[in-house]
VMD Tcl script that draws the C-alpha trace (Angstrom):
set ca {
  {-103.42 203.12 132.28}
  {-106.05 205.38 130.78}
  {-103.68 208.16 131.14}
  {-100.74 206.56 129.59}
  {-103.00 205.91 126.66}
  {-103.97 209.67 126.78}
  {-100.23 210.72 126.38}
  {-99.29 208.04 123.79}
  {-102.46 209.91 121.94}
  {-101.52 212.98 122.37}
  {-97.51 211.96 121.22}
  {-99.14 210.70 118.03}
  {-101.04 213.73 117.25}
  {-97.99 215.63 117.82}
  {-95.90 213.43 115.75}
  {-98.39 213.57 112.64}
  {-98.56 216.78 113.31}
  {-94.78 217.31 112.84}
  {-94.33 214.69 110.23}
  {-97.10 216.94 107.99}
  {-95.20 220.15 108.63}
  {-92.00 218.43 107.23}
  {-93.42 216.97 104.21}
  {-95.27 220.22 103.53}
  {-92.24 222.25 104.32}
  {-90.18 219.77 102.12}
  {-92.78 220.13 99.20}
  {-92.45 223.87 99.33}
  {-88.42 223.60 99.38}
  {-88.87 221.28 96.06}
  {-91.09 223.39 94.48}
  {-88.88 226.45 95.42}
  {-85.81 225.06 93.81}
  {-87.65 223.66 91.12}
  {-88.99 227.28 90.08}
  {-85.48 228.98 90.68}
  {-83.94 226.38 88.79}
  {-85.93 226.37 85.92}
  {-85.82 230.58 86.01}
  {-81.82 230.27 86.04}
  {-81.69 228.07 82.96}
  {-84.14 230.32 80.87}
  {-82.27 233.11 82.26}
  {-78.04 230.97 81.18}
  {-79.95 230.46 77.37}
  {-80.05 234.29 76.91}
  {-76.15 234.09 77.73}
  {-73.50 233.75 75.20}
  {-69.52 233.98 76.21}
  {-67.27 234.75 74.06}
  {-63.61 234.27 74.12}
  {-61.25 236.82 73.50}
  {-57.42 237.39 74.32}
  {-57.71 234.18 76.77}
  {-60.73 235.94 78.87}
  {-64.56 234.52 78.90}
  {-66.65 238.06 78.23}
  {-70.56 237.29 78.71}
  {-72.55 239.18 75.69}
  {-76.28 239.32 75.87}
  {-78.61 238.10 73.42}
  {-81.43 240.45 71.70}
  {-83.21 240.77 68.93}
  {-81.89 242.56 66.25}
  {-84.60 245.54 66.58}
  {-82.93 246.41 69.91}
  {-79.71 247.53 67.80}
  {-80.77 248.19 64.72}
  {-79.76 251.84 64.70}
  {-76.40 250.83 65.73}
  {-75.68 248.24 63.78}
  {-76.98 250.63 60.56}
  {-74.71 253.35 61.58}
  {-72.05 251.36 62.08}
  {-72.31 249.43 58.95}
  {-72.44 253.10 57.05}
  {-69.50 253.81 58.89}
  {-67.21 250.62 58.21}
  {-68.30 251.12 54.29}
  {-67.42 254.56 54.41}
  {-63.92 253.87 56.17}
  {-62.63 251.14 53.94}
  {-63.90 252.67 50.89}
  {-61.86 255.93 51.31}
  {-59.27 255.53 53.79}
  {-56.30 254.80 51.24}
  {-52.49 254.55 51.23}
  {-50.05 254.73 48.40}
  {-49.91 251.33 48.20}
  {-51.95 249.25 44.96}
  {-52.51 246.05 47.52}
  {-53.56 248.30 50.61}
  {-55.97 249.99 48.05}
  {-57.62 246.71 46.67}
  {-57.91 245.37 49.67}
  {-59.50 247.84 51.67}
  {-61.97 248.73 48.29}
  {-62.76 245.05 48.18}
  {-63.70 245.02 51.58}
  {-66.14 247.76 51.14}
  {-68.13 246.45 47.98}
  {-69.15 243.51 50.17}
  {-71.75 245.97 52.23}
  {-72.73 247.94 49.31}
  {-74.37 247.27 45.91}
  {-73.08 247.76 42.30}
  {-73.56 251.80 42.78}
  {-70.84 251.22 44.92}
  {-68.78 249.58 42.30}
  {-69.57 252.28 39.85}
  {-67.86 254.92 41.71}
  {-64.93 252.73 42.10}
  {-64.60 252.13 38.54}
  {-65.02 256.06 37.41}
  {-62.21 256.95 39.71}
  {-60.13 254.17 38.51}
  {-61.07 255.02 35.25}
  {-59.96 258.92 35.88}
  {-56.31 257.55 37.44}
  {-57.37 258.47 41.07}
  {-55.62 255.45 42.52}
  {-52.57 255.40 40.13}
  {-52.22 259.39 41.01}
  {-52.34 258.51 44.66}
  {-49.97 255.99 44.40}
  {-47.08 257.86 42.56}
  {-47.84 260.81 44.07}
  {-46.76 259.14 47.37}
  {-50.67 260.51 48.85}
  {-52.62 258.86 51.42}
  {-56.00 259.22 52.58}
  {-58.16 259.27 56.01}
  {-61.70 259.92 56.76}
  {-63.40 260.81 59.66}
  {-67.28 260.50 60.13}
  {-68.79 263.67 62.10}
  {-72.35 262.40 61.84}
  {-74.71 259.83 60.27}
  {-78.42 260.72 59.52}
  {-81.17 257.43 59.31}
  {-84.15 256.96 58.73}
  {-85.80 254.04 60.43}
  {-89.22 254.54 59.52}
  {-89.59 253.70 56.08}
  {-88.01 250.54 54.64}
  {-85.66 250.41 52.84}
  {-83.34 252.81 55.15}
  {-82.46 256.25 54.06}
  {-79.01 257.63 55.65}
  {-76.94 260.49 54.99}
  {-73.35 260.68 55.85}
  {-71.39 263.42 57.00}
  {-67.60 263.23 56.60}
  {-64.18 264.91 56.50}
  {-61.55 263.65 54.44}
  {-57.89 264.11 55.27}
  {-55.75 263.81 52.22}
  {-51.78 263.93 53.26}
  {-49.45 264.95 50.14}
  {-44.93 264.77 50.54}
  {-45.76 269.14 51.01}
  {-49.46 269.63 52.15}
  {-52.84 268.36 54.20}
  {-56.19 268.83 52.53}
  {-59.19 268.73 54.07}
  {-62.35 267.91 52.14}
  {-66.05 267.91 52.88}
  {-67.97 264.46 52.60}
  {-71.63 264.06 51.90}
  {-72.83 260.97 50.70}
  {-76.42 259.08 50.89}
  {-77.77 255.94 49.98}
  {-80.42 253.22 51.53}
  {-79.95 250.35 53.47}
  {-81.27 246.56 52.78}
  {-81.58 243.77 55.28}
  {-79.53 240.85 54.13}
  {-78.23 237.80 55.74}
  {-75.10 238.41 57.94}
  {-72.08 237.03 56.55}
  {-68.30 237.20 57.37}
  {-67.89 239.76 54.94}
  {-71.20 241.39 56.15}
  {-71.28 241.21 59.59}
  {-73.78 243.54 60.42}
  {-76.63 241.87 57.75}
  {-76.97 245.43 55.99}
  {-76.49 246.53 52.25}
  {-75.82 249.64 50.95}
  {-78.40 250.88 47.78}
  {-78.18 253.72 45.20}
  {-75.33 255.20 47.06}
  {-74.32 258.64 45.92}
  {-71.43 261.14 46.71}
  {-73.82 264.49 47.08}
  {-70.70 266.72 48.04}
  {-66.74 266.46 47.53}
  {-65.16 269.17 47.82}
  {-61.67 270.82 49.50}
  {-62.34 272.91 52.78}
  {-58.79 274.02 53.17}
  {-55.51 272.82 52.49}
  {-51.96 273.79 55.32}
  {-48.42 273.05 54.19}
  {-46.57 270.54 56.34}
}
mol new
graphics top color blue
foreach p $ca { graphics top sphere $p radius 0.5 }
foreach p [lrange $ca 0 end-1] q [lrange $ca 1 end] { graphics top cylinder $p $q radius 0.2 }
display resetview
């Protein structure tokens, strides 16, 4: 009798034993998938997908220090591109103009209205010319606000006989502003200023 007692004793132990090793192990297991759980939500806020041509492409949220460079250079470069790639056409040309005075300031303007003023467009446009640019290089300065850049350039201008290509200097500062649809990159152009225009060579076609 004593010893069945013994053994029932010794089953109990073992059972509380076991019982505490599940409940511990099951407390661990909560706490496990509580903390990966938690980590994967953080982690799915930092994710934004975006659709495009009927495909979900995950982009990456940052601050905007992470990319400020690129965004600047790349809002230089848009400006630069719609401002003085032109075709003989008056509605290509106010379109693409308009599209550039949205990044940049009323300096911006002013050079517009000199060249309209000196019959650059109307020239273009009987003359059957258009007009392409190509950045080489874009110089910024991130360390003092507001942003000093320099742009680099070569314009191509195509005439009915001849190709001219022309050097392209320009410089100007840049202004943190809040991103629109017409300003997606939050960036306006200041004081900008064509340093150097000039013809590098010209080929017959």
């Amino acid at each position: 009798m004593f010893q069945k007692m013994k053994n029932i004793n010794t089953a109990f132990r073992y059972m509380r034993l076991f019982t505490m090793l599940v409940v511990t192990g099951s407390v661990l297991l909560d706490g496990f998938v509580f903390y990966k759980s938690y980590k994967l939500a953080n982690a799915m806020q930092n994710k934004v997908y975006v659709l495009a041509n009927g495909k979900a492409i995950e982009a990456f949220s940052s601050v905007r220090k992470d990319n400020l460079i690129v965004e600047a250079k790349d809002h230089i470069k848009r400006f630069h591109e719609y401002f003085f790639t032109l075709a003989p056409d008056d509605g290509q040309i106010k379109s693409t103009i308009r599209k550039a005075l949205y990044l940049a300031d009323g300096s911006a303007k002013n050079i517009y209205d000199d060249l309209q003023e000196n019959n650059y467009y109307s020239q273009m446009i009987s003359g059957n010319v258009s007009q392409d640019i190509t950045i080489d290089s874009i110089r910024l300065n991130t360390d003092i606000y507001p942003f000093y850049f320099r742009c680099y350039g070569t314009e191509k201008i195509t005439r009915p006989v001849s190709i001219t290509y022309r050097n392209l200097i320009t410089e100007g500062y840049l202004r943190e502003i809040p991103r629109s649809d017409n300003n997606p990159h939050g960036f306006l152009i200041e004081r900008w200023n064509i340093l150097e225009n000039k013809d590098l060579k010209t080929v017959g076609r």
